[in-house]
C-alpha positions in Angstrom: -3.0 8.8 2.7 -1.3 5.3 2.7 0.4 4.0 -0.1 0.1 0.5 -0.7 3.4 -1.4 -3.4 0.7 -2.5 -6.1 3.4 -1.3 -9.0 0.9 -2.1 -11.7 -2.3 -3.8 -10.3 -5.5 -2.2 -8.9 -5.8 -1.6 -5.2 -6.5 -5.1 -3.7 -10.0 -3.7 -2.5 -11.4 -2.5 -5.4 -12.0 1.1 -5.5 -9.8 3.9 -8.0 -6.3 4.8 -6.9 -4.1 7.9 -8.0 -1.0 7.1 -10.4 2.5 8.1 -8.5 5.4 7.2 -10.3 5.7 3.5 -9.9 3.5 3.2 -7.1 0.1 4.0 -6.8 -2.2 6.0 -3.9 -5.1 5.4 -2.0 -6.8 7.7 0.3 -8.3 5.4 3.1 -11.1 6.6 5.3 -10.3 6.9 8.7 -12.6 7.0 12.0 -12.0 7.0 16.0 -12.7 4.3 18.2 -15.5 6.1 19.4 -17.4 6.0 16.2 -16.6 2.4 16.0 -18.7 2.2 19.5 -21.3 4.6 17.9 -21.4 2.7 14.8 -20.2 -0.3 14.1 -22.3 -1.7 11.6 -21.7 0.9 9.1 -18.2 1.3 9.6 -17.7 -2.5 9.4 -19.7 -2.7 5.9 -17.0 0.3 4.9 -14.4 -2.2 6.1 -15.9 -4.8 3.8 -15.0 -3.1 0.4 -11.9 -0.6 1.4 -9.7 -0.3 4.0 -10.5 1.1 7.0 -8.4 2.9 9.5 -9.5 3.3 13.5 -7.5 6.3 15.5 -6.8 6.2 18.9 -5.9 10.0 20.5 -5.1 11.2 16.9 -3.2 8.0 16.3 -3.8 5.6 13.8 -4.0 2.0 15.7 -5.3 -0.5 13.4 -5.8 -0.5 9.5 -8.9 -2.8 8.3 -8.8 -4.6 5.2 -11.4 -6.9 2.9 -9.7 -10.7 3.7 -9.6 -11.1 0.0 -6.9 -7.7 0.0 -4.8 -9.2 2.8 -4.5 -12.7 0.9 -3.1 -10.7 -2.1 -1.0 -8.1 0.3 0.4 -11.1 2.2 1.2 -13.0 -1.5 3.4 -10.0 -2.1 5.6 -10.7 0.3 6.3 -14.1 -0.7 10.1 -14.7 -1.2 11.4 -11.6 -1.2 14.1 -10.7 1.3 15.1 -7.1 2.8 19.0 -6.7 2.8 21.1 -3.6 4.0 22.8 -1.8 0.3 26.2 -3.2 2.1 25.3 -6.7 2.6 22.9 -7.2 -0.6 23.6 -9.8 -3.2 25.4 -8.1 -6.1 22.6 -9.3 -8.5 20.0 -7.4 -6.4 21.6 -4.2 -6.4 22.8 -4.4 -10.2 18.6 -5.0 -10.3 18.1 -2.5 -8.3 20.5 0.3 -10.2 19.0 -1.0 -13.5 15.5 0.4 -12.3 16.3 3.6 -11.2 17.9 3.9 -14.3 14.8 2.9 -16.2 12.9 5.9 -14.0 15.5 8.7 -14.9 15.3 7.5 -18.4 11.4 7.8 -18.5 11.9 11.1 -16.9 14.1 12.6 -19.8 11.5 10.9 -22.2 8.5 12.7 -20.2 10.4 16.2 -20.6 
């Protein structure tokens, strides 16, 4: 399973996701490096309208993705910065408490 940060959006590629919490879920298929050698051409058309994944001795190596869901994955990173909790700006982490705040409070709401 990988879990892609699309907080409200469909998945990038298309395709139907699974709600989880503020995040959602996509399954992603996955296949060996030998299939890739065995074929190509199907599991490149795969690649063309949802991620792909290609395992090397059990070990996912490399993730494929349609270009038009790496444009929009790579715009997601645009201006934001990581910070350690000690060393983050006090607005980010009064933004940060606010939303946790907001989850526990939809979780007493769900009860």
């Amino acid at each position: 399973m990988v879990v892609a940060s699309a907080l409200t959006s469909p998945p990038p590629w298309g395709g139907k996701g699974y709600e989880c919490y503020a995040f959602r879920s996509y399954a992603m298929r996955e296949f060996t490096f030998s299939d890739l050698n065995r074929s190509s051409g199907d599991i490149l058309d795969r690649a063309l309208s949802e991620p792909v994944g290609l395992r090397k001795r059990g070990k996912r190596k490399i993730v494929m993705v349609p270009s038009e869901a790496w444009d929009r994955l790579s715009r997601l990173d645009e201006g934001h910065q990581a910070h350690w909790v000690d060393q983050a700006p006090e607005e980010d982490l009064e933004n940060l408490m606010a939303g946790f705040q907001e989850l526990i409070d939809a979780g007493e709401h769900a009860e």
